[in-house]
N, C-alpha and C positions, 0 to 999 in steps of 0.2 A: 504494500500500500504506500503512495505517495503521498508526502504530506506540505503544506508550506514550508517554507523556514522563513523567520523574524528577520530582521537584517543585521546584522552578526555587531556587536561592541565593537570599538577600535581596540586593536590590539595592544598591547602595553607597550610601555615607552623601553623595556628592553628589546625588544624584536627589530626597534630601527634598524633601518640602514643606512649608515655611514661610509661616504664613500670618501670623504674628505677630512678636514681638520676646519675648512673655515665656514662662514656664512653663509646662506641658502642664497644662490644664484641664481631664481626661479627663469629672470630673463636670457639665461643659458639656453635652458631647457623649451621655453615654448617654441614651435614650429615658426620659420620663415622672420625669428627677433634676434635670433645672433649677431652681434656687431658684425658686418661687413672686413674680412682681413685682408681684402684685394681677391685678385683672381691668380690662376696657377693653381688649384687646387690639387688638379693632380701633378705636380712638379713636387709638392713640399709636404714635412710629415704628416700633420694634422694631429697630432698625437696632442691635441688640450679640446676638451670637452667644448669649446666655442668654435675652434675651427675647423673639428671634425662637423659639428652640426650646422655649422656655418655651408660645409660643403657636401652634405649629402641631402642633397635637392628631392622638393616631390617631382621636381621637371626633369633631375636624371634616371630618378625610378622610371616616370611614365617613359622617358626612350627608351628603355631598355624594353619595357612592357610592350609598348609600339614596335619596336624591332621582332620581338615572337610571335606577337599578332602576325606581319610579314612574312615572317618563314612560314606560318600554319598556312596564311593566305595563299601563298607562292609553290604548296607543297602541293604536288602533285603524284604522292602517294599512289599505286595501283589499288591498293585497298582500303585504307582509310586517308584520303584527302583531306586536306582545311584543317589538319590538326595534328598534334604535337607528342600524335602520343607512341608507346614505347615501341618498339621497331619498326619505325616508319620514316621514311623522308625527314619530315617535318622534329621527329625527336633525334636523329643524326644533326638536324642544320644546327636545333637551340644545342646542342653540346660543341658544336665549333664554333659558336657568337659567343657562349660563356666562358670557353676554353681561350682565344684569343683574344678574348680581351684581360684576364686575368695572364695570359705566358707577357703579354705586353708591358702590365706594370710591373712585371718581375717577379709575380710569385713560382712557385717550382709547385706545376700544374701534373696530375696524373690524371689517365685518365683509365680508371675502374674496371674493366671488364666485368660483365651480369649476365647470365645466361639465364633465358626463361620461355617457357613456353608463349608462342604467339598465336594465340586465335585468331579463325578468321569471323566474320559477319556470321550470327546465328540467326536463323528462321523461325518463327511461333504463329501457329496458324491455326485459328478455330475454323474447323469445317461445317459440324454442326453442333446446336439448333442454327447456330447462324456461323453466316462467313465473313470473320471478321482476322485480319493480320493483326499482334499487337508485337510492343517495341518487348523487347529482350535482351536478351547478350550471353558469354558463354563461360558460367563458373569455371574457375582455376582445377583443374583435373578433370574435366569431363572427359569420357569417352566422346565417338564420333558414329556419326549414325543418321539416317534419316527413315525416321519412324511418325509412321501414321497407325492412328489406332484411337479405342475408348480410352477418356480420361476417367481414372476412379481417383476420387477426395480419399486421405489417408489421417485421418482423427482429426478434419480441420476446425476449426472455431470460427464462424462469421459471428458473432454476435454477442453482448455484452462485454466483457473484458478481454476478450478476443485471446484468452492466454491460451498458449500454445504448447505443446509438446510432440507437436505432431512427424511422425516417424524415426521420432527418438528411440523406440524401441520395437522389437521385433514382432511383438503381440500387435503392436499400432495395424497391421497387416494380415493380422487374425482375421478371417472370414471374409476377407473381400480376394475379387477371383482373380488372379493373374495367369492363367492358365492361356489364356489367346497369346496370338503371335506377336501384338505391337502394343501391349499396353501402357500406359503413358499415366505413371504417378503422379498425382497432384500433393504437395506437400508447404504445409507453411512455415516460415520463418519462425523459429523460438525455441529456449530452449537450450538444446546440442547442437552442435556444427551441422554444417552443411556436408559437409565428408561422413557425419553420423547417419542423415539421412539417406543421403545416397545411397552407401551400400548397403544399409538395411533395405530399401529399394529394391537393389539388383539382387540380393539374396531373397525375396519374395517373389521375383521371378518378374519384375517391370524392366521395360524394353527402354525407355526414357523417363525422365525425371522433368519435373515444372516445379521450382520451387517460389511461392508468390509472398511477398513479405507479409506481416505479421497485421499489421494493421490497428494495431491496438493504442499509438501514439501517431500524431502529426510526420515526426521522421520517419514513421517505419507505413508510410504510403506509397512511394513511388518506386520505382521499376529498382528488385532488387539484385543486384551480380556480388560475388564473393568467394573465397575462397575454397572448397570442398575438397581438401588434397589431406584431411586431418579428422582421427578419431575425437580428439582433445583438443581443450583450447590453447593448453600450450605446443601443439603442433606437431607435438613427439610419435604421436603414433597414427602411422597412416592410414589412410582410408584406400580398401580396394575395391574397386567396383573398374564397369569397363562400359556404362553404359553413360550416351548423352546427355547433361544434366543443365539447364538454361533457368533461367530467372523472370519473372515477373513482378508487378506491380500486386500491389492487393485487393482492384477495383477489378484488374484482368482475371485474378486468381480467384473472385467471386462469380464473373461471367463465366470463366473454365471449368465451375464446380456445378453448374447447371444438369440438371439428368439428361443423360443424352447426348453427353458432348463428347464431340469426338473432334483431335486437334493433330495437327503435323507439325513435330518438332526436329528441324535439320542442323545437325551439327557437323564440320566440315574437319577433318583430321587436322591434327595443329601442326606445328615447326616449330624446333630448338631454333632461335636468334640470341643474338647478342648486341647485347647495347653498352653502352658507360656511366661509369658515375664517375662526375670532376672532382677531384678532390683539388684546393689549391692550399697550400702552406708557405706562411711566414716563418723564419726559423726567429725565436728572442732568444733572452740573454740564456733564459732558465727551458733547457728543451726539454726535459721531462716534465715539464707542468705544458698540459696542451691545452689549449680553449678554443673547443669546436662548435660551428653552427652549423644549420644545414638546413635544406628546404630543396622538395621535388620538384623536378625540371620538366616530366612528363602531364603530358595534359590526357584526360579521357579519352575515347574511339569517336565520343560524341560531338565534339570541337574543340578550340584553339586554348581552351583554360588560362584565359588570363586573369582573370582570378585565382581560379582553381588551377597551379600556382606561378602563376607569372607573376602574381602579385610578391609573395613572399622570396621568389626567384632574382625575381630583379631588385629588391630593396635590400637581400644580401649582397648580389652581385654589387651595388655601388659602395654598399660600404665597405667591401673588401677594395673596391677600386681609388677610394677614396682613405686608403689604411695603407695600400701598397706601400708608400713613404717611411710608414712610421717605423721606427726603432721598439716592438715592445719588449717587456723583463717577459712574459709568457709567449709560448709559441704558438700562434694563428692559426686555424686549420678552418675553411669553409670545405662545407660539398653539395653537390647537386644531387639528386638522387633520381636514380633510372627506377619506373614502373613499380612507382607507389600506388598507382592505380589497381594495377595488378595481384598488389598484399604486400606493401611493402617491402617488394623483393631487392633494389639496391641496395636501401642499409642496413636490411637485415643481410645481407650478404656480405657486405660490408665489415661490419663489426666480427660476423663469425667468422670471417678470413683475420682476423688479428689476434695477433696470440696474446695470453695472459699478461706479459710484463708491456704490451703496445697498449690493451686495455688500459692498464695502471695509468700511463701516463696520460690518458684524458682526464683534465681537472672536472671538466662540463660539459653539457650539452645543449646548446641553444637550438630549435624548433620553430620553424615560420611558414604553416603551412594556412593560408588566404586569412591574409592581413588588410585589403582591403575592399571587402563585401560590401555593395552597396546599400545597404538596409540592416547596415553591421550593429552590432554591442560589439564594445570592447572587450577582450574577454585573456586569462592567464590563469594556464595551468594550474587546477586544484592541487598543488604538491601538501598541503596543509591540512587536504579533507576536509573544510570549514563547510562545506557545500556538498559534497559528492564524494560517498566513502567507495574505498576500492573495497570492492568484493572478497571475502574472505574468500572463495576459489581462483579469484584471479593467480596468475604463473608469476606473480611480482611483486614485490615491497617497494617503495618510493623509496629511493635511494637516499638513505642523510644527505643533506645537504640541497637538495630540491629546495627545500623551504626558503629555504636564502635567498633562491634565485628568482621565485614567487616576490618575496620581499621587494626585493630590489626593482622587479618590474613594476608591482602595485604603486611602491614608495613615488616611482617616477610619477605614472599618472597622478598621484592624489598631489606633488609637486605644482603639477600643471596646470591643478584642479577638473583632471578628464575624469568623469567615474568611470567604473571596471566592474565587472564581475567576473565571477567563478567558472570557468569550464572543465569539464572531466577532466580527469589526467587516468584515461581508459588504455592506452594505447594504439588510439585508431590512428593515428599518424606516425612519423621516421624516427621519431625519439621511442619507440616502444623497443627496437633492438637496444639503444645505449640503457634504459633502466633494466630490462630483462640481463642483461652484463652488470649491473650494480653502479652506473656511473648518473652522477647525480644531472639531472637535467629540468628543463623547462622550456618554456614558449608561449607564444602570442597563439589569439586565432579571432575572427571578427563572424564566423555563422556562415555553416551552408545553406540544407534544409529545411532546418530547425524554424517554425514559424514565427513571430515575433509578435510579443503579447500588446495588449496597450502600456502596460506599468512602462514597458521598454522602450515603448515610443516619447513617453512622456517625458524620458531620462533622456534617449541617444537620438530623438528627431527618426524620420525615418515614417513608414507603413506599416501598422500594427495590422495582425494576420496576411502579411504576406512575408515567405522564407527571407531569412538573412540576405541568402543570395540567391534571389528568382532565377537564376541562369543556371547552378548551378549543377553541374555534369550535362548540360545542354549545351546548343550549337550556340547558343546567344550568349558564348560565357567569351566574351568579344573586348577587347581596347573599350569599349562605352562602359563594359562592365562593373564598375567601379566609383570608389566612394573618397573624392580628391582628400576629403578631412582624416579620414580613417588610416590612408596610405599614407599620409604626411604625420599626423601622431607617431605612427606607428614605425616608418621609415626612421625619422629620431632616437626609437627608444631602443634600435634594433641597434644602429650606431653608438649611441649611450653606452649600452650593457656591453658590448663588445670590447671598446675603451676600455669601460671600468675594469672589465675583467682581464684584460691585455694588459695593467700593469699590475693587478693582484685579485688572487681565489681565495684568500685568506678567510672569508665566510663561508665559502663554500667547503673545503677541503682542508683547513686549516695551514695552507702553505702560502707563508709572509709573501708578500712582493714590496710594491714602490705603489708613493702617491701619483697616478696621475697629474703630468706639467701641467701647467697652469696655474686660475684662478681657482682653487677647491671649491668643492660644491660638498654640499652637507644635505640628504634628501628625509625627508619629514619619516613619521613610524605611516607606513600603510594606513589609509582613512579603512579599511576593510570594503569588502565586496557589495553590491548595491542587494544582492540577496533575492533577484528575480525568478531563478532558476525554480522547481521543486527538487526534493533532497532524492538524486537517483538510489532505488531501487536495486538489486542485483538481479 
């Protein structure tokens, strides 16, 4: 059961964060009010909190942003066109814009190798009562196949609380006939994995799978794809099955459950590809303390993702280009990440190609996945639980030192006086490999799906009941896409923390560095979270 939350006390005057020794500089900090330090920006260090933010523009994000939009536009893909996403045209070009512009200002650029399976276009076709195509796509482990046949509903919930368990277990399957040649499971989101259902599925003797989301919340209505390659949530044990398994909506997944329906599900054999993830590094004085960000460079099947994440893409990319100069005591590391879409497969590849004592040396992990949603709330990783507890079966503990990082983002905004609130810190984005390794991390995010209440309009402006981001995982997630205030906050704070941590993790990790040059900035204790959220559930 869901309940409200009140809106949380401020937090105590020992949880501050101190990033300085002097007086609060608040005119540092606000977007496009830095004193002016001339131009040359990228000739000189930047390394003081005025002329780093002095030089990390909303107008350099948006080029960058506008340059990917280009490549999607320009990407003439044979299979997926106009879009950016992983083994395609369009996600080779954005790895050679982000790669040379980073080998340019002198970082020592790698570039990742990711091997993953590439689907092609799936098919979902209701034949009868009616003849209707709906939008689909192809779970991560499907088999391949094109099968026509009755759909049977397999323990689904249309109604009330909509809770699910359906095909979680083998009984689910109990008395319904799969004994014909093409029968096609209907199954809903909830629950067990999608690797759970499935093979429960092909061990009852179904020829294809439709798995349609859950429907029981706002986010969990549209068209749902995901990974099925996994008994378990922590991923360890796999799922086998050999038959096609495609996704749906939960409006589709109600017209699909109709008596009498019978639907055609084509799934087209996949291919191993390879793609990259950029890794770029600064070496400073201290190489064993490493301070890493990172944010996915792949966009959807569905279009050019500049939000989804051009946004968070490009507002790293400048402040690593706008840091190239600097001298820091910690050693830099940005990365892109290939076919996050796909489950996170770069960083989590990533990370599990490094060995133990490589782990050690990341002090942190910074997280920027769509930072500027047009119909955004500000939003930072729940590392503190204030909002949204992690699930006692979750595969993960919030690494120490999370909380820090929380701090430190909140402290900015209530600096600037932007309010904030709480978002999961679930693992649904690139920082879930760095906590699954124990390395303390956090991040911004501004809303995808997620509707948007009045309370939140009232707070961050914007359209109450309509998504974060009306575009997102659609073709209209375009250069328009976007919210110039959110990007520019947020661009700042991504630069901020960077800095801050580029000359000490000392809160995070316990390992001394150096005061940032300059004028010192002293940032206020966290105002706390505006408390809009309900308190998630497991």
């Amino acid at each position: 059961m869901t309940q409200r939350r009140t809106k949380p006390a401020r937090r105590t005057a020992q949880r501050a964060v101190a990033v300085g020794t002097g007086g609060m500089l608040v005119a540092l900090l606000l977007p496009g009010s830095a004193a002016t330090a001339g131009g040359g920006c990228g000739d000189r260090a930047n390394d003081t909190y005025e002329e780093l933010l002095d030089c990390v523009t909303l107008e350099g994000v948006r080029q960058h942003q506008e340059a990917l939009q280009e490549i999607a536009t320009k990407s003439e893909d044979p299979v997926y066109p106009g879009t950016r996403a992983a083994g395609t045209e369009g996600y080779r070009t954005s790895v050679e814009y982000v790669a040379e512009r980073l080998e340019a200002a002198g970082y020592e650029v790698t570039l990742d190798e990711v091997e993953f399976e590439f689907e092609f276009p799936a098919a979902l076709r209701q034949l009868e009562p009616v003849d209707v195509e709906y939008e689909t796509g192809v779970l991560t482990g499907s088999g391949s196949a094109t099968v026509e046949g009755p759909v049977i509903p397999v323990d689904i919930n249309l109604a009330g609380d909509r809770a699910s368990t359906s095909g979680c277990e083998a009984e689910d399957f109990a008395g319904l006939d799969f004994s014909g040649p093409a029968d096609i499971a209907l199954i809903q989101r909830g629950t067990c994995t999608f690797g759970t259902k499935a093979q429960n599925a092909d061990t009852a003797g179904a020829e294809a799978v439709i798995t349609f989301n859950q429907g029981n919340a706002p986010d969990r209505m549209a068209l749902v794809i995901g990974s099925a390659t996994s008994l378990d949530i922590e991923g360890t044990i796999p799922a086998v099955y050999d038959i096609p398994v495609v996704g749906a909506s939960f409006d589709d997944g109600v017209a699909l459950a109709q008596e009498g329906s019978v639907a055609s599900v084509e799934v087209q054999p996949s291919e191993i590809r390879t793609d990259h993830n950029v890794i770029a590094e600064l070496p400073g004085r201290n190489t064993d303390n490493v301070v890493m960000a990172g944010a996915h460079l792949d966009s959807v099947t569905e279009g050019p993702g500049i939000n989804d994440n051009g946004s968070g893409s490009a507002a790293l990319l400048e402040t690593a280009l706008m840091m190239a100069e600097s001298e820091p005591e910690n050693t830099l590391r940005f990365g892109w990440w290939a076919a996050e879409e796909l489950g996170l497969l770069g960083s989590a590849d990533y990370v599990e190609g490094l060995s133990q004592e490589e782990r050690d040396r990341i002090a942190l992990y910074l997280n920027y996945d769509m930072v500027g949603s047009p119909n955004h709330v500000l939003m930072v990783y729940d590392s503190d639980q204030s909002t949204y507890e992690v699930p006692a079966e979750a595969p993960f503990e919030i690494p120490e030192g999370s909380v820090a990082i929380e701090d430190l983002f909140e402290s900015y905004y209530t600096a600037i006086g932007e309010p904030y609130d709480d978002t999961a810190f679930s693992g649904r984005s690139d920082y879930e490999a760095f906590i699954l390794a124990g390395i303390p991390s956090g991040g911004l995010f501004t809303g995808a799906e997620q509707i948007k209440t009045e309370e939140q309009a009232a707070i961050w402006g914007g359209t109450a009941d309509e998504q974060f981001d009306p575009c997102y995982h659609l073709e209209c997630d375009t250069f328009e896409n976007n919210d110039d205030h959110a990007l520019e906050v947020n661009g700042d704070l991504i630069a901020f923390a960077m800095l801050t941590y580029a000359y000490s993790t000392e809160t995070v990790n316990g390992v001394p560095g150096e005061e940032v040059p300059g004028e010192p900035v002293e940032l206020p204790e966290p105002a706390g979270p505006e408390g809009t959220f309900a308190v998630a559930t497991p």
